[in-house]
C-alpha positions as CSV (number, residue, x, y, z in Angstrom):
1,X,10.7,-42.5,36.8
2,X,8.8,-40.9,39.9
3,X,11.9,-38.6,40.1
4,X,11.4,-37.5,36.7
5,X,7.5,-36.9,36.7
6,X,7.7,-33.4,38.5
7,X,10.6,-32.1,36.2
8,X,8.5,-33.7,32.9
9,X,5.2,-31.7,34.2
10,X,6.9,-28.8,35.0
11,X,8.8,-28.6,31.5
12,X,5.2,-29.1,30.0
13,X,3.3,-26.4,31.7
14,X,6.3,-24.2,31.1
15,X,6.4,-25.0,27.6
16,X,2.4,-24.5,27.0
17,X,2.5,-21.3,28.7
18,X,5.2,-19.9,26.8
19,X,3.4,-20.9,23.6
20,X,1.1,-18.9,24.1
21,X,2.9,-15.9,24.3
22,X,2.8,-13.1,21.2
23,X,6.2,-13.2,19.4
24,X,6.6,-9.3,18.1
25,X,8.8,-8.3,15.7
26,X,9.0,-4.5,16.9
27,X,9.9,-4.0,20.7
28,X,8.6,-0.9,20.8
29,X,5.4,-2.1,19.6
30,X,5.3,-5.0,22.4
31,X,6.8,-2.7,25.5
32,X,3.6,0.1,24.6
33,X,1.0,-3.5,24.9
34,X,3.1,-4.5,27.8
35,X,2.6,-1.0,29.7
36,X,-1.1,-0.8,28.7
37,X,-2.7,-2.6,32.0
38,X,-6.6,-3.5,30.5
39,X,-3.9,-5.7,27.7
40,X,-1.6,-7.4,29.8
41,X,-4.0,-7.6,32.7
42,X,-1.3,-10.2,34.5
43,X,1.0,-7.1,34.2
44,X,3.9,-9.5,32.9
45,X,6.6,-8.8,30.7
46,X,4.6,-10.6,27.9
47,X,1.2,-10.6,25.8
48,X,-0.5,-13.5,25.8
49,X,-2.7,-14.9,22.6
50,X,-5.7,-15.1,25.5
51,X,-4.9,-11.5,26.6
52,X,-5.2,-9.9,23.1
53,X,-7.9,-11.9,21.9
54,X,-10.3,-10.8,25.0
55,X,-9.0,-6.5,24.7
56,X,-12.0,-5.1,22.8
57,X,-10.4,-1.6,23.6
58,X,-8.5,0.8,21.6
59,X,-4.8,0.7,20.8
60,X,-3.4,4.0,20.3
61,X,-0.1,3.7,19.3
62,X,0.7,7.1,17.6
63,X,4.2,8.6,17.2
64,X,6.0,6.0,18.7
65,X,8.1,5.1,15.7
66,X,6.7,1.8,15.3
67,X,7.8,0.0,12.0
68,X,6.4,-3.0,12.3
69,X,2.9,-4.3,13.3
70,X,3.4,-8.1,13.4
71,X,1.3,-9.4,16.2
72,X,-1.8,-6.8,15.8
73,X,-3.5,-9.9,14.2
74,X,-4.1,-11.3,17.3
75,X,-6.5,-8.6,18.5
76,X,-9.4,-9.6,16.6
77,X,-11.9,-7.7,19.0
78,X,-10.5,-4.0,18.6
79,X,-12.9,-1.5,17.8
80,X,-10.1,1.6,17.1
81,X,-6.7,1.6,16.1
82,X,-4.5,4.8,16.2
83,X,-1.4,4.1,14.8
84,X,-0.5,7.1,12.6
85,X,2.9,9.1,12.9
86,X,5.4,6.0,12.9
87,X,7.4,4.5,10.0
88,X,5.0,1.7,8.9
89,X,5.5,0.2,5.4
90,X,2.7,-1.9,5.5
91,X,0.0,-3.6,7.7
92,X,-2.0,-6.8,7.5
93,X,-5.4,-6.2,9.4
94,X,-7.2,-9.0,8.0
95,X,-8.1,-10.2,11.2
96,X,-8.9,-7.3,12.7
97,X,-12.7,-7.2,11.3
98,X,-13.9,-5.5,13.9
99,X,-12.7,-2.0,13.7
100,X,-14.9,1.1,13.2
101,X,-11.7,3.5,13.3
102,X,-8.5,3.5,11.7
103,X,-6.2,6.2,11.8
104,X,-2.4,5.5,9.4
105,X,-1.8,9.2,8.4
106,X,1.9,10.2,8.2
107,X,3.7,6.9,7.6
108,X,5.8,5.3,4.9
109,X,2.9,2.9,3.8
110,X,3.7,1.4,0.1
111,X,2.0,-0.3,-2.0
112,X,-1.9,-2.1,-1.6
113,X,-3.4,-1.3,1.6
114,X,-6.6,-4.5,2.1
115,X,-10.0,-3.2,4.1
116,X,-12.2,-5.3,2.7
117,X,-13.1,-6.9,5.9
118,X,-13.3,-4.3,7.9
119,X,-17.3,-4.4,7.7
120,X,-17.9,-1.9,10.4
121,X,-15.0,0.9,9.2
122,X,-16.6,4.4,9.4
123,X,-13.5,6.7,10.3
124,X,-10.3,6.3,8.1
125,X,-7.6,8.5,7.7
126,X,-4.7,7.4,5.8
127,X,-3.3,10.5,4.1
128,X,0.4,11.6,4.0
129,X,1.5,8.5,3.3
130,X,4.1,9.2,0.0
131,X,3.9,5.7,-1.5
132,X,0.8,4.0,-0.8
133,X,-0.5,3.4,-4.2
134,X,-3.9,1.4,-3.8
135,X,-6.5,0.7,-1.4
136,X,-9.0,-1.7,-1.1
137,X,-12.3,-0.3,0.9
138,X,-15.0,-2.5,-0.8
139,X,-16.6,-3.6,2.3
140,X,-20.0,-3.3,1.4
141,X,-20.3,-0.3,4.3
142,X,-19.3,2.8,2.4
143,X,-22.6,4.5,3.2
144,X,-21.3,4.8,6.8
145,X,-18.2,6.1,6.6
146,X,-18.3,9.9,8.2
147,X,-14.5,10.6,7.2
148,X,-12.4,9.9,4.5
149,X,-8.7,11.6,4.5
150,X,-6.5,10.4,1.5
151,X,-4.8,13.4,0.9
152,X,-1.0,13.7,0.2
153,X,-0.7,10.5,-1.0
154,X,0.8,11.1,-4.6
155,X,1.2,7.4,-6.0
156,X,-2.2,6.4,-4.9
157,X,-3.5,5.6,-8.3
158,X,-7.0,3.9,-7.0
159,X,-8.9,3.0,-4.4
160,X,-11.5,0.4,-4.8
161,X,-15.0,1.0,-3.0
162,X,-18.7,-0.3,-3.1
163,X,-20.0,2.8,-5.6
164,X,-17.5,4.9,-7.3
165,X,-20.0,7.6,-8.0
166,X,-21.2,7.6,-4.3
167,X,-17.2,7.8,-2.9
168,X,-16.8,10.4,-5.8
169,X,-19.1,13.2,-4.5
170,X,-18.6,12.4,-1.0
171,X,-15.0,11.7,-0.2
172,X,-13.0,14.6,-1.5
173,X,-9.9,13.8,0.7
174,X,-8.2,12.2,-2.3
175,X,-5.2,13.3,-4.4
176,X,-6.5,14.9,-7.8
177,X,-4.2,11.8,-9.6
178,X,-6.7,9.2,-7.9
179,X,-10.1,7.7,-8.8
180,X,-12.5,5.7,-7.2
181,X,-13.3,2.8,-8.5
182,X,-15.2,-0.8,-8.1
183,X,-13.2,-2.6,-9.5
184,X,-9.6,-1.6,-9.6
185,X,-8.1,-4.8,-12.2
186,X,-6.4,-6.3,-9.4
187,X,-4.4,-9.3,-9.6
188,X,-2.8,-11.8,-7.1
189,X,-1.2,-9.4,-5.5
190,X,-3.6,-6.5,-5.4
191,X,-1.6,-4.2,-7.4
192,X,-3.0,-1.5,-9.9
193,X,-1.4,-0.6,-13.1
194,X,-3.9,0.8,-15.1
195,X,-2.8,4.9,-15.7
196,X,-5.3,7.2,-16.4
197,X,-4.0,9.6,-20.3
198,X,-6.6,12.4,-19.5
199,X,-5.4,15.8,-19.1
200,X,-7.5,18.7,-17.3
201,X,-5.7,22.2,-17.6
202,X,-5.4,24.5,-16.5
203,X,-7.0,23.3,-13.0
204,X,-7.5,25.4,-11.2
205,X,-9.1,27.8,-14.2
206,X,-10.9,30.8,-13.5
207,X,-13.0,30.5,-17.4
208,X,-11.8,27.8,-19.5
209,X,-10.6,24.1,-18.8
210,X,-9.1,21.7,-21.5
211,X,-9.2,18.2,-22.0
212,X,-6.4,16.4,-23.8
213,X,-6.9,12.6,-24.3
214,X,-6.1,9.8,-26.9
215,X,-9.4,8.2,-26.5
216,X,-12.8,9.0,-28.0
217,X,-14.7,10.7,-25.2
218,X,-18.4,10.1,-25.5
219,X,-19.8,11.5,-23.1
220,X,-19.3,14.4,-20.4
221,X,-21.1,15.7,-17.2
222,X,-20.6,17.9,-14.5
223,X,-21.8,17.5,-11.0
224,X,-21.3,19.6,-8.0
225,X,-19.8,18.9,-4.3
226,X,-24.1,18.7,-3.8
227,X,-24.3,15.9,-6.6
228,X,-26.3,18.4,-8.7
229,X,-25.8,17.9,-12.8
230,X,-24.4,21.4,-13.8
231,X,-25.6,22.1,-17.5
232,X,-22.3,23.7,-19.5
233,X,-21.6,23.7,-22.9
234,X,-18.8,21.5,-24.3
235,X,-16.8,22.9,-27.1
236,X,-15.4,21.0,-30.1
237,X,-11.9,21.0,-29.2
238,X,-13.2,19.6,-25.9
239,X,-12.5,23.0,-24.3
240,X,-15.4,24.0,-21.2
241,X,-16.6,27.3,-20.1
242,X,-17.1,27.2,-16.9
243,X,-16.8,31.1,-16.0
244,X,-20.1,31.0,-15.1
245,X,-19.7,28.8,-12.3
246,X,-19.4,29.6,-8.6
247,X,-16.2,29.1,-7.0
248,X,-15.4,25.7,-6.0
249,X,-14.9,22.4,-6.3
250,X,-16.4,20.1,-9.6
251,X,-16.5,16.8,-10.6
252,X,-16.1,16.0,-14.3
253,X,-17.5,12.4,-15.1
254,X,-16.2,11.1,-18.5
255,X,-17.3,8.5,-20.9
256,X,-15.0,6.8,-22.9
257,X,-14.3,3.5,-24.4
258,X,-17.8,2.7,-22.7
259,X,-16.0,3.2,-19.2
260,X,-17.0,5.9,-17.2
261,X,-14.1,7.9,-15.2
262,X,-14.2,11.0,-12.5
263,X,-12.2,13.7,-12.0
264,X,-12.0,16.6,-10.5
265,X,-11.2,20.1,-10.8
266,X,-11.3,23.7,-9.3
267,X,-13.1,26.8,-10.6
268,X,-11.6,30.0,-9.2
């Protein structure tokens, strides 16, 4: 037995260490942690649960062609996370609550994409991403975000936030086939189907824009990228001049089916 007890206590502290150790799915992913020195701060060939959970740093991971973020959970403490150019499809950061900046542009993201606990998100650029179709950024902290890039997504069909109204007329990064919303009709798994059957055309327009919908619209305004209420007049056919406006960018907020919707459109 006294043979045996070094062997048993060295199979143990073996076996504890090792458990400790980050299993990634994407090599690439783990040799750019490995060759970061204020990560793996025993400068092993591993990352250890301890060693990711005290980096409060920022990963920058960019154009690495990454596809796979599986172990990213365990860096609760991160502040930034640069990660765009690569061939993600999606990313669970549900842990990662303490991130300010996020940067996913030019992936293959699909699907929902879950901020809601990222409390302290101010920076977020997402855009280029083909099939990302929803996004979840009601984190109670919209008022602080300084940049907003959701451009060149073209299934994103909503992206849930704290004030619709407020994202509206301040986050203009968004594809023209998107809303905001704050409350998107999500269910278990955080997909959106709702389409929107409004039609503005032509847009851009230089005089005239056209609505075309199947529901009763009952009410219309106009705001500006300022937030100012432009007066216009509204035709019966539901056909706006608007060749009186300066060149720019508009935001036509419509009532219907006592839901209010935003859209926006272009006066050249």
């Amino acid at each position: 037995m006294k043979q045996l007890l070094p062997f048993l206590l060295l199979f143990s502290f073996t076996t504890n260490c090792f458990s400790q150790f980050i299993s990634f799915t994407d090599e690439t992913f783990k040799n750019a942690l490995v060759q970061n020195s204020e990560i793996n701060i025993n400068e092993d060939e591993e990352i250890s649960e301890d060693e990711a959970a005290a980096f409060s740093g920022i990963i920058n991971i960019s154009g690495l062609g990454i596809a796979d973020l599986n172990g990213i959970e365990y860096f609760t403490e991160i502040t930034r996370l640069a990660a765009f150019d690569n061939f993600l499809e999606e990313i669970d950061l549900s842990a990662n609550v303490n991130l300010e900046q996020l940067l996913l542009e030019d992936n293959m993201l699909q699907g929902t994409l879950n901020l809601e606990n990222q409390l302290f998100l101010t920076d977020f650029k997402v855009h280029s991403n083909f099939d990302l179709k929803y996004i979840n950024l009601s984190n109670g902290n919209n008022v602080n975000m300084t940049r907003f890039e959701a451009q060149d997504c073209f299934e994103l069909i909503c992206v849930q936030v704290d004030d619709a109204e407020y994202s509206t007329l301040n986050w203009l990064n968004i594809p023209s086939s998107a809303e905001f919303n704050e409350d998107c009709q999500l269910n278990t798994s955080l997909s959106y189907l709702k389409e929107t059957n409004l039609a503005i055309y032509p847009n851009p327009s230089s005089d005239i824009i056209n609505l075309r919908t199947d529901d009763k619209i009952e009410d219309i305004e106009i705001y500006d990228l300022n937030g100012s209420r432009v007066t216009v007049n509204i035709e019966q056919n539901q056909s706006i001049n608007i060749s009186t406006f300066n060149n720019g960018i508009y935001f036509l907020r419509i009532k219907s089916n006592d839901e209010s919707k935003s859209y926006k459109f272009i006066k050249i």
